[in-house]
N, C-alpha and C positions, 0 to 999 in steps of 0.2 A: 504494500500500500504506500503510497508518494501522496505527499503533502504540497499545494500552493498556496500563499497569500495573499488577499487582498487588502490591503490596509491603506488606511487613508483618503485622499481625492484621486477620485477614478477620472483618466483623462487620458489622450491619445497614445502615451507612449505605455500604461498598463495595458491599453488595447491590443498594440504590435506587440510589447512583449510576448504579452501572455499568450496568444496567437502562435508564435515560434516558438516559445516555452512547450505548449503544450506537446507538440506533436515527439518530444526527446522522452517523456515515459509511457514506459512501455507495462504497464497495469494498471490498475485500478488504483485511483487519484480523487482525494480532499479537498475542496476548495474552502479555505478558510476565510472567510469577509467577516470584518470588523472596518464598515464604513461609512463615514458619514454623506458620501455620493459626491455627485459630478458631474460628466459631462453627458448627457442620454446619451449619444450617438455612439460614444467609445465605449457605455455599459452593453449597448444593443451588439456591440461590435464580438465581447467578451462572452456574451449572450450567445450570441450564435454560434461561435469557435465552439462552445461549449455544448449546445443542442445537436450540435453536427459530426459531433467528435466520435467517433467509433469504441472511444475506449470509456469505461463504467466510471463514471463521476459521481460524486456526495456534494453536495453544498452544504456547510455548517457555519451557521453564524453565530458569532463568537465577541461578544460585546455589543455593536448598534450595526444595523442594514438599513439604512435611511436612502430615501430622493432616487438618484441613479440606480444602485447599489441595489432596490429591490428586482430593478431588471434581470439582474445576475442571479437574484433569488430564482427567479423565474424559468432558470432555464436548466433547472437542476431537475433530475430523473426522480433520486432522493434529497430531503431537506432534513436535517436536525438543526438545532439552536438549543444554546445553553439556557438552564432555566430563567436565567438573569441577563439577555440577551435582549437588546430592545429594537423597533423598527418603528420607519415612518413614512411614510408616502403625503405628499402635496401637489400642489398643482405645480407647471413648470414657469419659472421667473425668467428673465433677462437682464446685465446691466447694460446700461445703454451709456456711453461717456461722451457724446460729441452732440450737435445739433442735427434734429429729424423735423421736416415736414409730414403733415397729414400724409401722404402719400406713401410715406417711407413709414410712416409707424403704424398705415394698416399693412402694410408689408410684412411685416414683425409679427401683430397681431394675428394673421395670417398662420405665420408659420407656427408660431407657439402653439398655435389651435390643432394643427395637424400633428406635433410632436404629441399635445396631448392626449389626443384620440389615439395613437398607439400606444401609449404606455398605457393607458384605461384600458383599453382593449387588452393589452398583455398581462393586464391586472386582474380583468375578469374573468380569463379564460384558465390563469394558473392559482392565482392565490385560494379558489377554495378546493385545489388538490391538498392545501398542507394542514397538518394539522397545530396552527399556532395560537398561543392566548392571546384572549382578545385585551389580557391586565398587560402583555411586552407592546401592545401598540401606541406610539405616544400620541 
């Protein structure tokens, strides 16, 4: 049995690693997430390396699964978490740092609306395979 980590913000280069990580063990493999989330696209990224992976995966979370971070929940065969384990899902933010017209921030609007329809969607179709308490959700 092989162990990987997830800890911390989830962002493009846990994406590629973990991607190329993956494919060097050769059995059955733990993904450990303790994370506070990041960026959807690099979770969905890890997500899927993961869903697609020929070799027998665990997802165990082990401290907090929050925001991004539940995507990866999601694409686990099996799920455990420690009893003192916590998790959190929200709607999806953006920071914006420059100046936007009307036009540019239904642009935004826009997209954030379609990132969130998939992760809702990825949220209703997995989350009630697990069996988790409803006292670890913050």
């Amino acid at each position: 049995m092989y162990d990987m980590y997830l800890s911390g913000e989830i962002n493009n280069d846990n994406a590629r690693y973990f991607a190329s990580d993956l494919k060097w063990y050769d059995g059955p493999l733990t993904v450990h997430i303790n994370s506070a989330g990041g960026d959807p696209f690099a979770a969905i990224a890890i997500a899927h390396a993961i869903r697609h992976s020929d070799k027998e995966i665990e997802i165990s979370v082990e401290g907090l699964c929050a925001s991004a971070a539940i995507l990866i929940l999601c694409s686990g065969r099996k799920v455990t978490s420690a009893f003192n384990s916590l998790f959190m899902i929200h709607g999806v933010s953006v920071m914006l740092e420059d100046r936007y017209n009307l036009a540019e921030l239904e642009k935004v609007k826009s997209s954030l609306e379609k990132v969130e329809e998939v992760i809702k969607s990825t949220l209703e179709t997995r989350l009630k395979d697990f069996d988790l308490s409803k006292e670890q959700w913050l």
